[in-house]
C-alpha positions, 0 to 999 in steps of 0.5 A: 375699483380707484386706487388710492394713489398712483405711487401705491403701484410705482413703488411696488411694481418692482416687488410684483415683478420679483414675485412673478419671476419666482412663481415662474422659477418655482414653476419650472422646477416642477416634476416633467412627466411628458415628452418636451413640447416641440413646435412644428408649425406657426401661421402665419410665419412672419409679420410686424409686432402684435400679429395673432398667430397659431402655433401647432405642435406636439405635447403642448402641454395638458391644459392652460396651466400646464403652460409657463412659458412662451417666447417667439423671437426671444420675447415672451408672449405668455400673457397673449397666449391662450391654450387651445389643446395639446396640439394648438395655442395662439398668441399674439407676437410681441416686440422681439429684438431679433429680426428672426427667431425659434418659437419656444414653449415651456410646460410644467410637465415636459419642461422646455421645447424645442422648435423646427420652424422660425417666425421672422419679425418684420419692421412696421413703417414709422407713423409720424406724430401728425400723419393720419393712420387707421389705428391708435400709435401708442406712445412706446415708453419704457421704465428704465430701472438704472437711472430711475428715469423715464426716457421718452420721444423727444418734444414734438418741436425736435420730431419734425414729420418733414425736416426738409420742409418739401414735398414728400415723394416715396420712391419704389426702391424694395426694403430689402435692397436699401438694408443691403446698400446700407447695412447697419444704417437706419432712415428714421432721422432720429436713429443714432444709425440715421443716414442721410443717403438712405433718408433721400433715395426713400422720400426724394429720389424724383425731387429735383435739385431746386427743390433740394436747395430750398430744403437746405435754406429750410434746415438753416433757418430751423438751425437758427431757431434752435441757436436762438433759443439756446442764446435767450437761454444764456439772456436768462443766466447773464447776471448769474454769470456777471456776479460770478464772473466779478467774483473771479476778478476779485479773487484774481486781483486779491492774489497779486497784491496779498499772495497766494497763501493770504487770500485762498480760504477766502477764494475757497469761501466765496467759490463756496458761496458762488456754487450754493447760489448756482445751486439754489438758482437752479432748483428755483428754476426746475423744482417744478418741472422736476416736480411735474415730471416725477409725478408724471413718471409715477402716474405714467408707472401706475397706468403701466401696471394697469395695462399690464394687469388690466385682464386681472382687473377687468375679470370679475365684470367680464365674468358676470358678462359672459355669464350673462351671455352664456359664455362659459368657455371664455369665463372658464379660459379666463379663470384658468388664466387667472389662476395660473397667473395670480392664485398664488399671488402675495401682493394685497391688490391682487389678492383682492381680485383674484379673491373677487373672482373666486366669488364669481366663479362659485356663484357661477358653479351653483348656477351650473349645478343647479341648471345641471339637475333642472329637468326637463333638459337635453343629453348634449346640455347635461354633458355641457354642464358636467365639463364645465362644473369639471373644469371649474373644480366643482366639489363633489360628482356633478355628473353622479347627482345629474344621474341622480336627478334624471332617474328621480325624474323619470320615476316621477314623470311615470307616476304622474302619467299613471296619476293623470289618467286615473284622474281623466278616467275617474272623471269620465272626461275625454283622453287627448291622445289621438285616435289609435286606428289599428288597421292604419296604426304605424305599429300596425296590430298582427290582429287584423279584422273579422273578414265577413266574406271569407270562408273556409270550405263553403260561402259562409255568412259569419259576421263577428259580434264586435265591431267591424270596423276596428277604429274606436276610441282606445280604453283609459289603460291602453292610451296609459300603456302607449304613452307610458312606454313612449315616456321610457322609451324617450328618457331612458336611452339620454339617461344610459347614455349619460352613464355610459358616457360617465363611466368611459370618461368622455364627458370631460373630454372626447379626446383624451386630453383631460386624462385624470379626470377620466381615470377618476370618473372611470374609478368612480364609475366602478365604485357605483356601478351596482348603484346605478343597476339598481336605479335601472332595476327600479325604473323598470320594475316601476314599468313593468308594476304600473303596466301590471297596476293597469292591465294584471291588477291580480298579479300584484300584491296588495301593497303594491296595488296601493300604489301603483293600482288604482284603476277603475276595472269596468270590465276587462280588455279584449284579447284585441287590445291586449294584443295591442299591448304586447306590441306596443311593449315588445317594442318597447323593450326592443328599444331598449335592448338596442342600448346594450343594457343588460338582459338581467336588468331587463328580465323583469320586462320579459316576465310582464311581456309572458304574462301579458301573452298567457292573460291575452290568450286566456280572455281571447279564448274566454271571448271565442268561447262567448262568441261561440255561444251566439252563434245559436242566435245566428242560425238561419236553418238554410241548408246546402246540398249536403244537408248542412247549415253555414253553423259549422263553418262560422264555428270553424272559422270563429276557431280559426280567426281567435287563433290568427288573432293570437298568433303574434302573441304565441310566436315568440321573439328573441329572448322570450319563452313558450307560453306554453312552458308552464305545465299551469298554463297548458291545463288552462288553455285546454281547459278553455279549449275543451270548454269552447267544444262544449259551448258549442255542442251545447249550442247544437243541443238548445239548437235540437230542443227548441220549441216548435213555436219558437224556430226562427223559419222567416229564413227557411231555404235551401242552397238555390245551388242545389241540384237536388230540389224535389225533396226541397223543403222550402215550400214548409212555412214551418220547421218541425222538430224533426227536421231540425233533429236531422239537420242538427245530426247532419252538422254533428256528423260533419263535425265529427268527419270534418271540423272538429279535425280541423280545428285539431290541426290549427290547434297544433299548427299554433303550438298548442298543448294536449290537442288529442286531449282536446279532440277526444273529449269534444269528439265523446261529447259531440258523438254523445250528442249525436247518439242522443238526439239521433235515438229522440229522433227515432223515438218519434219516427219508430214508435208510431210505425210501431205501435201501429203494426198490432193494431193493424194485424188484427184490425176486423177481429182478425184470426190467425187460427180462422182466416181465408186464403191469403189474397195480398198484403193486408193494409197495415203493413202497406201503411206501415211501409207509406210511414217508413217511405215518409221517413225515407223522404223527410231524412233525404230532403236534409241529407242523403247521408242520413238515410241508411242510418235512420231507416236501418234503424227504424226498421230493426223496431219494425222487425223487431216488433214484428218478430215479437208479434209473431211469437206471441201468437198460440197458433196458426192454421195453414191460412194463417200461417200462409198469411203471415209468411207472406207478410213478413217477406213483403216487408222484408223484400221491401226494405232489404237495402236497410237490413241489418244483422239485428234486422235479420235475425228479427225476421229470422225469428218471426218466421221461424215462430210460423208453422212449416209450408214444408213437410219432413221429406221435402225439406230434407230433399230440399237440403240435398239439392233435390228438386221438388215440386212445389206445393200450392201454398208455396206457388200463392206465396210467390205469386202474393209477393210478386203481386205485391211488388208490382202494386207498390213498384212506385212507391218501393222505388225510392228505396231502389233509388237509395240502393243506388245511391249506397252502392255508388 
């Protein structure tokens, strides 16, 4: 801006200077709440005029308007000063008159200060007009108020830089020696204190005495020059003079002759006239140097008051360059300044400016806001903004809208994740997240894989139906999940601490400096508190609903699934993934645990991390259950010693590895409850539980049934490890029904004895609920099984050995009325013992185990039908009855290892059925203990038996073997 005129200024700087000393006034009558400043360092403690310097202190006062006053050495030094905190300010030293002084500083709240430290001025050496110097010598003019005159240096020709004309030679006397010798006095030639001693030791104490007379004759002929231009000076006025002096003669001559009283009005007319002269010659002469000098006085005035008030002046540009630069410190330091100095200014200029600077500074104020509410931006870069918009009194609660902001950005940011990949999902393009491998995953899975070699109790060649290898691309809802959470994880912890900084108030200051504005943050922070629990509560239930929207649609309501749905449920995620989930939020809400917030904003998180943990168990066991089910299309029929398959140990450990794979998500971290605490919960996965059982004895059931023709035997073997390989059956090409009969019940029984016991103990050894429920219905259903198919295999064994004892007893039109003497056994029974000794082989090639069981059973119908035969029978002869006898004794003798109670009392009724070999008389002799001769019937009974024993020694012999074998 030009000013109009210089005088604008000159004639109003005595105003200005009377209306800043009442603004000071009025300042310092201010209220003073604090203790007075006290000083207690400056650095450094002594230097020449203008020297920077650091004050340090107490109570300096609360801010940069808090500060009225400064003075070191009696010289005010508040416009230099610049108000760092309480305990610092820095200010240049100004042109004091006291060679040493206190530092004294004066606040609007403690009043003035007191100083235990002194600042000692040193005197800068004299730069003469033509020496070279590396700064700018300003001239020191001053405005002298008494006589309205601006008193300067003398003209250069009366400031001669060398008076004596010679060389110069500084002496090495120390300053404060030549003060001491010549107290008061001065050097400097121009000093009404001048002395001439001091001048020479100074700058001639090595010149010699030639050299001194040389610089007498030089002040001569200066003295000369200076006479002469005195005497042309008094050339100039000689006619003035003359005239004045023939006046003089006159009036002289005209007393004597007229008289004193005659001639002296017109002496006083002509002196009169002589003085108008004078005076008239005299402004001719100097109006217009008096002319140029004024105006130079005026101008010099008004280019003082620009110096004094250049920073109000400059302000409004070097604003807008600091903003440009991003200086906002300095444009907020400089701001206070002004405001402190000019805000209540009544002079129109500086109005004007200090108006054009509140222009600026409110411009600056929206570019603050709006640079506060842009996102993305950092937590350190918010918190900058906040004290800045606090320091410039900003309308409003910046540091509340900035909180706004960021809650309504994050809200949007996890919308448009979810937004994102539906739209990648339902445009079958491919997701740009990397490849998630779980085995080498940083937040590895508690899953693990399926080890194909591991086994329980035996080898086992279990191989699992998913994929192996555990690296695959992760699913649209996975990827979403892990970059969802990641999203919160990131922007949460800056958006909490942004509050918890808003409500301690230290995002105005961090050293307790701007104490109001703490206390009405902190008052504000009270007022908004439950404000603000509801923006978290809303991000989190916003979390906790798009997690639900992608992996528990059914848990939401219909609205709701409108929103935050959406998803495209090809088919749902395996207990693995869900796994992975529940990890990926467990950590996540241990991430946000650590920022203190409190548990009941964080409840909704632990509700979706039980519900995801029951969802995983549910489909984990919905998935064993399946697996269980092709477990028939993996049986190779190869049995080991024990007449087993490798079925039940891929079963156990299919039972084993899904439990495994839930115990992460059973365990339970701090602050999360039993998935089991439902009483819902604990019937489903029972339920589930009983149904895997069931799955897989119904597996062994298909397994039972199948068709001849459609048993897989291209793997038919036996455990090559095996001692037992005679009664190998890996020579059949083909596997009857029979033998997978037997080895189906071989598994049922070591299933009831073994596996189903302990799966029970996993069961429980993971916390599972109603496991004796568990175990009772599967062991009723397997031993329900086990009966049926034991009974369908007996079925086929018995009733051809059966059905062939009738036929057999009266093969040739056989009679037991009219028949021979008995000479053996006849055929039939040898056939029917050939039958049961080919069941015998059949039942222990696949296991020993089932031996007794099966061929007990199968000779209680033989018994049975035995006994039933001899009852139908009218009557016997002698023969006959000798004939039968002997019979039944063989096949009794022969599989007596197998008796059974129902056995026995078979045989104990066909026999009882036949005429007695004994008379009355013998047998009761027999019943006393008599002896008693024996009759021939009963010595050809003895000798048939014995007969019959011998012929059939080598065929009797396995069961013997059995006998061993059951007693051992």
């Amino acid at each position: 801006m030009v000013f109009n005129g210089s005088e604008f200024v000159a004639e109003r700087l005595p105003k200005i200077a009377a209306l800043l000393d009442f603004q000071t006034q009025e300042e310092n009558t201010m209220s003073r709440s604090r203790q007075p400043p006290l000083v207690t360092g400056i650095s450094p403690n002594e230097g020449i005029s203008w020297t920077k310097v650091t004050i340090r202190g107490e109570n300096l006062g609360t801010g940069p308007t808090d500060l009225i006053g400064l003075t070191i050495c009696g010289h005010n030094c508040l416009l230099t000063a610049e108000w760092m905190s309480a305990s610092k300010i820095v200010c240049r030293v100004g042109q004091a008159k006291n060679d040493k002084g206190d530092i004294i500083v004066t606040t609007k709240s403690g009043g003035r200060g007191t100083s235990t430290v002194s600042f000692k001025l040193l005197k800068p050496e004299k730069i003469g007009i033509l020496d070279q110097s590396a700064v700018w010598v300003d001239e020191m003019n001053y405005y002298d108020t008494r006589t309205d005159r601006n008193k300067g240096i003398p003209p250069l020709s009366l400031r001669p830089a060398n008076p004596l004309g010679i060389e110069i030679d500084k002496g090495r006397f120390p300053q404060k020696d030549l003060e001491v010798l010549f107290p008061g006095m001065s050097a400097d030639f121009t000093s009404e204190n001048f002395s001439a001693a001091w001048y020479l030791i100074e700058n001639h104490s090595t010149t010699s005495f030639d050299q001194l007379k040389m610089a007498v004759m030089n002040l001569k002929k200066q003295a000369n020059k200076k006479n002469e231009g005195s005497l042309a000076y008094v050339k100039g006025g000689l006619s003035t003079f003359f005239e004045a002096q023939d006046a003089l003669s006159a009036i002289h001559q005209k007393l004597e002759a007229d008289g004193t009283e005659k001639v002296e009005g017109s002496m006083t007319q002509k002196l009169e006239n002589v003085l108008n002269r004078a005076s008239n010659t005299a402004d001719t002469l100097f109006q217009e140097v008096l002319g140029r000098k004024d105006k130079a006085d005026s101008t010099r005035n008004a280019l003082n008051v620009l110096q004094r008030f250049k920073f109000l002046f400059n302000l409004p540009l070097n604003i807008e360059r600091n903003i440009q630069k991003g200086d906002y410190d300095v444009v907020i330091n400089d701001y206070e300044k002004a405001k402190s100095l000019f805000g209540k200014t009544e002079v129109q200029v500086f109005k004007k400016y200090y108006a054009e600077v509140e222009t600026r500074i409110e411009a600056l104020r929206e570019l603050l806001l709006n640079k506060l509410l842009e996102t993305p931006s950092t937590l350190h870069d918010q918190k900058r903004y906040i004290r800045y918009l606090s320091d410039l009194h900003a309308s409003g609660d910046p540091a509340w809208q900035c909180i706004g902001a960021q809650h309504k950005w994050i809200l949007q940011l996890m919308h448009n994740c979810k937004e994102s990949y539906i739209k990648d999902q339902k445009g079958n393009s491919l997701l740009h997240s990397p490849m998630l491998d779980l085995d080498s995953d940083v937040r590895p899975s508690p899953l693990g894989h399926l080890s194909q070699t591991a086994s329980l109790k035996r080898g086992s060649s279990f191989q699992s139906g998913r994929d192996d290898t555990w690296r695959c691309k992760a699913p649209q809802q996975v990827a979403f999940v892990e970059k969802l959470t990641k999203l919160v994880v990131i922007q949460l912890p800056n958006f909490w601490k942004l509050w918890i900084s808003y409500v301690n108030g230290s995002l105005f200051s961090e050293t307790a400096e701007k104490s109001g504005q703490m206390e009405r943050s902190k008052k504000n922070a009270r007022q908004r508190q439950n404000d603000f629990k509801k923006m978290i509560q809303e991000v989190m239930q916003s979390l906790a609903k798009l997690i639900r929207g992608a992996l528990l649609p059914f848990s939401l309501r219909e609205g709701e699934l409108r929103q935050y749905g959406g998803w495209e449920m090809k088919s749902e995620l395996s207990g693995q993934w869900l796994t992975h989930v529940i990890q990926t939020v467990r950590l996540s809400y241990e991430s946000l645990t650590a920022l203190e917030i409190p548990n009941d904003m964080l409840h909704i998180i632990q509700d979706l991390i039980l519900d995801l943990r029951v969802r995983c168990i549910m489909v984990t066991l919905q998935h064993t259950a399946e697996d269980v089910k092709r477990l028939a299309e993996k049986e190779d029929w190869v049995i080991d010693n024990e007449g087993l398959t490798s079925l039940p140990s891929q079963f156990e450990q299919c039972i084993v590895h899904s439990l495994q794979s839930l115990k992460s998500v059973l365990d339970c971290k701090p602050g999360e409850a039993s998935v089991f605490q439902q009483h819902k919960t604990q019937e489903d996965v029972c339920q589930l539980s009983i149904g895997i059982m069931q799955v897989f004895i119904d597996c062994l059931e298909q397994l039972s049934t199948k068709p001849d023709g459609d048993a897989d035997t291209t793997h038919l073997s036996v455990d090559i490890s095996s001692p037992d390989l005679f009664g190998s059956i890996h020579e059949d090409s083909n596997l009857s029904s029979e033998q997978r009969l037997l080895i189906v019940l071989s598994n049922c029984c070591y299933l009831e004895r073994h596996t189903f016991i302990n799966i029970a103990e996993h069961f429980e050894k993971h916390s599972f609920q109603g496991v004796e429920k568990i175990t009772q219905i599967s062991m009723e259903s397997l031993k329900e099984l086990d009966q049926r198919l034991f009974e369908i295999y007996i079925e086929l064994k018995a009733d051809p050995i059966v059905g062939s004892l009738e036929p057999g007893i009266y093969a040739g039109y056989f009679d037991w009325k009219d028949c021979l003497i008995p000479t053996g056994v006849r055929n039939y029974l040898k056939e029917a013992l050939v039958n049961i000794i080919a069941v015998h082989a059949e039942v222990f090639t696949i296991s020993k185990e089932l031996v007794p069981r099966v061929l007990s059973k199968i000779v209680e119908s033989v018994a049975e039908e035995l006994s039933r035969l001899m009852q139908c029978v009218s009557s016997f002869s002698k023969n006959g009855a000798l004939q039968a006898r002997l019979e039944i004794c063989a096949l009794r003798d022969a599989v007596a290892i197998y008796l059974t109670p129902e056995s026995n009392s078979s045989f104990k009724q066909a026999l009882e059925a036949l005429p007695q070999l004994l008379s009355g008389a013998d047998k009761k002799a027999l019943q006393e203990g008599l002896k008693i001769r024996k009759e021939p019937y009963e010595r050809l009974l003895e000798e048939l038996l014995n007969k019959f024993k011998s012929s059939m020694h080598l065929q009797l012999t396995c069961f013997q073997a059995s006998s061993a074998m059951m007693k051992t």
